[in-house]
C-alpha positions as CSV (number, residue, x, y, z in Angstrom):
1,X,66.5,-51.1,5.2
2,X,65.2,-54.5,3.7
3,X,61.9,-54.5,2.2
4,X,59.9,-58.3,2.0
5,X,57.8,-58.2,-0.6
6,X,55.4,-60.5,-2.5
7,X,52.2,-61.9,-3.9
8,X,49.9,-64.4,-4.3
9,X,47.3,-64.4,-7.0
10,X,45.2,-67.6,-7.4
11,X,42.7,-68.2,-10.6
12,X,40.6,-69.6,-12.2
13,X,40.1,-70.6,-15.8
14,X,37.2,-72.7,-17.4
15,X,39.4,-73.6,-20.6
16,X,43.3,-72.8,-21.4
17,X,43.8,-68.9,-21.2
18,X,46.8,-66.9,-22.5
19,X,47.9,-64.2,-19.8
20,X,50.1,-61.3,-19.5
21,X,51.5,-60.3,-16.2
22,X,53.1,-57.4,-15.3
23,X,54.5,-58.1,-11.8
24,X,58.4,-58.0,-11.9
25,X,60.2,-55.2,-10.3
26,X,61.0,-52.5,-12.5
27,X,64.2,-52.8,-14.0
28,X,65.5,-49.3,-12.0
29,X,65.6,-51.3,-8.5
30,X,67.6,-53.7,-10.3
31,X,71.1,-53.1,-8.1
32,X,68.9,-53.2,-5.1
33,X,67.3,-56.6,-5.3
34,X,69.0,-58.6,-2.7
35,X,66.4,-61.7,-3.9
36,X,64.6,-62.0,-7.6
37,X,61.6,-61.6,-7.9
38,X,61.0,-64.8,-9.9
39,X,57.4,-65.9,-10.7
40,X,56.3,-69.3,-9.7
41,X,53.1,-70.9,-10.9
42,X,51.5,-73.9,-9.0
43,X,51.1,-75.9,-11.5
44,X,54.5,-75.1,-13.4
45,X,53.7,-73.6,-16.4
46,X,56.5,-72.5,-19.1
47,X,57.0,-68.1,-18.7
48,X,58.9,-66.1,-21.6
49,X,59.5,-62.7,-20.5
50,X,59.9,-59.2,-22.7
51,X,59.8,-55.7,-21.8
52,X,56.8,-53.8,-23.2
53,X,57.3,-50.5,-24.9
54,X,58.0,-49.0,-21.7
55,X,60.5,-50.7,-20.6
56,X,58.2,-52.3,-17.8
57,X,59.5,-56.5,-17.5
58,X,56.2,-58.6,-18.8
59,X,55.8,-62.5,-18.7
60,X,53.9,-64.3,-20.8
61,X,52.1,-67.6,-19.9
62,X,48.9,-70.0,-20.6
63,X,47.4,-70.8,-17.8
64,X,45.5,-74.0,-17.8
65,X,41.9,-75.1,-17.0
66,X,41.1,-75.0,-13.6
67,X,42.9,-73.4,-11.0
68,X,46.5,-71.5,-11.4
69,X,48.5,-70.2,-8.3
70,X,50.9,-67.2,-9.2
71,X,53.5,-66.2,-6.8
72,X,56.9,-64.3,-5.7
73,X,58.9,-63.9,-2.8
74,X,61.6,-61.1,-3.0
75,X,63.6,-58.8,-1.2
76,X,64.8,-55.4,-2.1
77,X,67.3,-52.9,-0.7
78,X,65.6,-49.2,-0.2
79,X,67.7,-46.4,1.4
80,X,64.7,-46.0,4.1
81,X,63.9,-42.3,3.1
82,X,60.5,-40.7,2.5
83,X,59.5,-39.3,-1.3
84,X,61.2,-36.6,-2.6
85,X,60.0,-33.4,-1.8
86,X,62.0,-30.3,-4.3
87,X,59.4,-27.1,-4.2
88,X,62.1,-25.6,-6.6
89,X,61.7,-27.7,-9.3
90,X,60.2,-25.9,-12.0
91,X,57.8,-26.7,-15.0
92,X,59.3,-26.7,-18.4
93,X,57.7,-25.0,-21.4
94,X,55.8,-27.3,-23.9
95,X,58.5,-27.1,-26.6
96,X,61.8,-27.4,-24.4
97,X,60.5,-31.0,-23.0
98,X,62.4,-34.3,-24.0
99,X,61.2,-35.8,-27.0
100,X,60.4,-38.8,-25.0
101,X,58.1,-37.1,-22.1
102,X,55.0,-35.5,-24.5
103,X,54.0,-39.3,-24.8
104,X,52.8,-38.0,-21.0
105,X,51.2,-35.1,-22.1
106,X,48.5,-36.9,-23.8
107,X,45.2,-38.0,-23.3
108,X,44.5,-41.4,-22.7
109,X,42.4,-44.5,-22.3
110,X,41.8,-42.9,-18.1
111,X,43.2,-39.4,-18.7
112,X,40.5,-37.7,-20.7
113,X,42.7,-34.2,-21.0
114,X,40.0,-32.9,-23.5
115,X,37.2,-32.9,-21.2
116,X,39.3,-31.8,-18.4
117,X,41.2,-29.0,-19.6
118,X,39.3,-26.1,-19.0
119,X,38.4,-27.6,-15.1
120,X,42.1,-27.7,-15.2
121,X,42.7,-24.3,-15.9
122,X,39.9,-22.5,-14.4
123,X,41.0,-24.2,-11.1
124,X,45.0,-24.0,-11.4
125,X,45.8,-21.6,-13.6
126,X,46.4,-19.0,-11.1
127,X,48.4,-21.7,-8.8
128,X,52.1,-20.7,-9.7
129,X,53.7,-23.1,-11.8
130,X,56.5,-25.9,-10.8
131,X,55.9,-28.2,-7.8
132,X,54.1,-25.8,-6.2
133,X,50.9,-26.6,-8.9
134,X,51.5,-30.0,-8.7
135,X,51.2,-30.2,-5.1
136,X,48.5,-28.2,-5.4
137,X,46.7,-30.6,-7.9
138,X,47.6,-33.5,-5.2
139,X,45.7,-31.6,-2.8
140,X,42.8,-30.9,-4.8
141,X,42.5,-34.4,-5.5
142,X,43.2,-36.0,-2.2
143,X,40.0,-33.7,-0.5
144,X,38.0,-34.1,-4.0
145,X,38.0,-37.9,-4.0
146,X,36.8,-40.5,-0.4
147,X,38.8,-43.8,-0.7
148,X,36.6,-47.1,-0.4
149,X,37.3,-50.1,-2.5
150,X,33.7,-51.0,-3.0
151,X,33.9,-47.7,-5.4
152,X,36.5,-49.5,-7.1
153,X,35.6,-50.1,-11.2
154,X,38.5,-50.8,-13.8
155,X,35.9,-48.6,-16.7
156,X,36.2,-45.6,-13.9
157,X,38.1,-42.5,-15.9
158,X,39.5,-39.3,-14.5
159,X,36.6,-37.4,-15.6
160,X,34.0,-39.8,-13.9
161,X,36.2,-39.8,-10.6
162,X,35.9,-36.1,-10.2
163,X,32.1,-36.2,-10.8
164,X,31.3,-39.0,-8.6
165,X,34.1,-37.7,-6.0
166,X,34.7,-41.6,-5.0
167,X,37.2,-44.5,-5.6
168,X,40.5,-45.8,-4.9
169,X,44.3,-44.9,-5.7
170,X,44.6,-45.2,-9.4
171,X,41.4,-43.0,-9.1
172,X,43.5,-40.3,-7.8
173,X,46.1,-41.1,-10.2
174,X,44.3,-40.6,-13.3
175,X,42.7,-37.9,-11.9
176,X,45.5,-35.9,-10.9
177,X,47.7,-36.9,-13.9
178,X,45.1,-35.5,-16.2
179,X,44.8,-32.3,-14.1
180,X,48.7,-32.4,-14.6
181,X,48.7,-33.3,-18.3
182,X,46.2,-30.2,-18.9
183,X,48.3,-27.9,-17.7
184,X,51.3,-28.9,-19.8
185,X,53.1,-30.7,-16.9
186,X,53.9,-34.6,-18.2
187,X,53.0,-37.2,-16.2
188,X,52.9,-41.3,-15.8
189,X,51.1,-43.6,-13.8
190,X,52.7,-46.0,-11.9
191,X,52.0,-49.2,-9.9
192,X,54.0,-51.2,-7.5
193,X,54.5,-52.1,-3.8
194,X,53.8,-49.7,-1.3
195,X,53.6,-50.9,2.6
196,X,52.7,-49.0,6.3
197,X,56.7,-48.1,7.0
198,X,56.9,-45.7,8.8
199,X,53.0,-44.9,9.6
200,X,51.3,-45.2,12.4
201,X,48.6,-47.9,13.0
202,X,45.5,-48.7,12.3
203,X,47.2,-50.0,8.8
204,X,44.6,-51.3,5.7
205,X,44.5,-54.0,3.7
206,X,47.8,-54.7,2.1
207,X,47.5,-54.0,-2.0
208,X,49.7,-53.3,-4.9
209,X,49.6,-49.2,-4.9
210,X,48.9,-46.5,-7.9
211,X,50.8,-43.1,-7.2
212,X,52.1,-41.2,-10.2
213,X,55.5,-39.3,-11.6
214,X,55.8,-35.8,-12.6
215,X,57.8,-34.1,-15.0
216,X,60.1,-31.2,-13.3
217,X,63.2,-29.6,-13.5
218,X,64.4,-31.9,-16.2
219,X,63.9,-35.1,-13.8
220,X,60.7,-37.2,-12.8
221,X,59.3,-36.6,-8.7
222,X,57.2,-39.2,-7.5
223,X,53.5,-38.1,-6.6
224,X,51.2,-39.6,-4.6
225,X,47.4,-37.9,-4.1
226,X,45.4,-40.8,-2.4
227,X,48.2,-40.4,0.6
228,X,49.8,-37.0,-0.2
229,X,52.7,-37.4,2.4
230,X,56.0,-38.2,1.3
231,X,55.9,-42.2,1.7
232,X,59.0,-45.0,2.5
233,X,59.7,-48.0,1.1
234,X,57.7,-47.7,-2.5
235,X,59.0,-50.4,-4.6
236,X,57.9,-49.9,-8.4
237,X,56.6,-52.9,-10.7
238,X,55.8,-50.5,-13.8
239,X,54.8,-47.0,-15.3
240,X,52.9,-45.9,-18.3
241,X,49.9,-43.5,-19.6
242,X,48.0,-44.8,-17.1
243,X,46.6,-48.5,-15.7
244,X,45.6,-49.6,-18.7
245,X,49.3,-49.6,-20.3
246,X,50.6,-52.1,-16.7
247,X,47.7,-54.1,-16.1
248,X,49.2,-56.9,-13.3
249,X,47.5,-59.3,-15.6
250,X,45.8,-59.0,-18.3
251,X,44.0,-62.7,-19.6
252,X,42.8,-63.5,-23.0
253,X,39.7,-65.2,-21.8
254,X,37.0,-65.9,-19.1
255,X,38.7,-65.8,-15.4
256,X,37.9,-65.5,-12.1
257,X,40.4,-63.9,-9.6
258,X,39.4,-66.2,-6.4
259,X,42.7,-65.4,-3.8
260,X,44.7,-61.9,-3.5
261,X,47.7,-61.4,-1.3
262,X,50.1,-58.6,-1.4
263,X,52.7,-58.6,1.2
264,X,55.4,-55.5,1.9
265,X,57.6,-55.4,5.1
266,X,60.2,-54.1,6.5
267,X,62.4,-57.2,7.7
268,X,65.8,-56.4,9.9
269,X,69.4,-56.8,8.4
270,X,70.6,-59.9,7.9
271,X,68.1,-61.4,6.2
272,X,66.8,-64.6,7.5
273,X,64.2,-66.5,5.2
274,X,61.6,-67.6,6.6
């Protein structure tokens, strides 16, 4: 299938303000976009890009006084099947992981793994380990936690998310991805696109999505524990420790966010612009 997908972010700056955004694709759907992802700003502002020390594609911009329109159009190629789903993947021990996964093992700005390790084990340690334990960390988390934005808060940790038992999807990713890191399992936040495919109606609000990625059987398995069904049609942006490594911007100054669009459909083959 052909995924549509897009943004439009509008702000507004009382003085010039540097910004990092994080909003391009991630360079693993590369072969399957069919049309970039190129940022446009309204006014047209000059954008150098680099990739951050994960890989993720950033762009780098000063937006000026008053307001700044940042948008995309682009379409990607997905193969139209649900997440993963391998209950024989197995957990590996601590000192047979890749050099590059322990990064994922550690706590972090969200992922407070000392003050959730021993919840972590007194509540999973009997679970059997592999995907069975993760999935059963994703269920934990998914009937722990009720989704409402108005409990959304960008100082909101793991550790405050399980007591206050509300918030939205990177809630339930830093929660479960510390619950995972606890128990020795590596695991990475990610952000992206993520639409109603294949759901039934009523659909929400269209956002950008937080799921995370789990370590197993020497590969990474997409996770998601605000949905916890095996989802179509997720379209990555970037992955770190947790949000605040792919922020979608981050500004150097005073701001105000005053227009949000997100758009993510399924569109038929060809392609028509519209």
């Amino acid at each position: 299938m052909n995924i549509r997908v897009g943004y439009e972010l509008i702000y507004d700056c009382p003085q010039p303000t540097p910004m990092i955004l994080t909003l391009n694709i991630h360079y693993t759907r590369v072969s399957d976009i069919r049309i970039p992802d190129h940022i446009v700003t309204d006014p047209a502002l000059p954008i150098t890009a680099y990739r951050d020390g994960f890989g993720n594609w950033c762009s780098r911009i000063v937006a000026p006084a008053g307001r700044l329109r940042i948008s995309t159009h682009a379409l990607v190629h997905d193969s139209g099947k649900p997440d993963a789903v391998v209950p024989t993947a197995q957990e590996h021990r601590v000192q047979d992981l890749p050099a590059e996964t322990l990064v994922y093992l550690l706590g972090s700005r969200y992922c407070e793994t000392d003050r959730m390790s021993q919840i972590a084990w007194d509540r999973f340690g009997k679970v059997p380990p592999g995907w069975s334990r993760v999935q059963a960390i994703c269920d934990f988390v998914h009937q722990h936690i009720t989704f409402g934005y108005e409990h959304a808060r960008p100082t909101k940790s793991a550790f405050e998310a399980y007591y206050e038992k509300v918030g939205v999807c990177r809630d339930y990713a830093h929660l479960a991805i510390t619950l995972c890191r606890c128990m020795n399992i590596p695991a990475r936040y990610c952000t992206g696109y993520l639409g109603d495919i294949g759901m039934p109606p009523p659909y929400g609000p269209m956002d950008f999505a937080g799921w995370f990625e789990a370590y197993l059987g020497g590969q990474w398995y997409t996770f998601d524990a605000r949905n916890n069904v095996p989802r179509i049609g997720r379209v990555l942006i970037a992955q770190g420790r947790d949000a605040a490594d792919v922020p979608l911007s981050n500004a150097f100054g005073v701001n105000t966010l005053v227009g949000f669009k997100v758009w993510t459909d399924e569109v038929p083959e060809p392609y028509v612009p519209s």
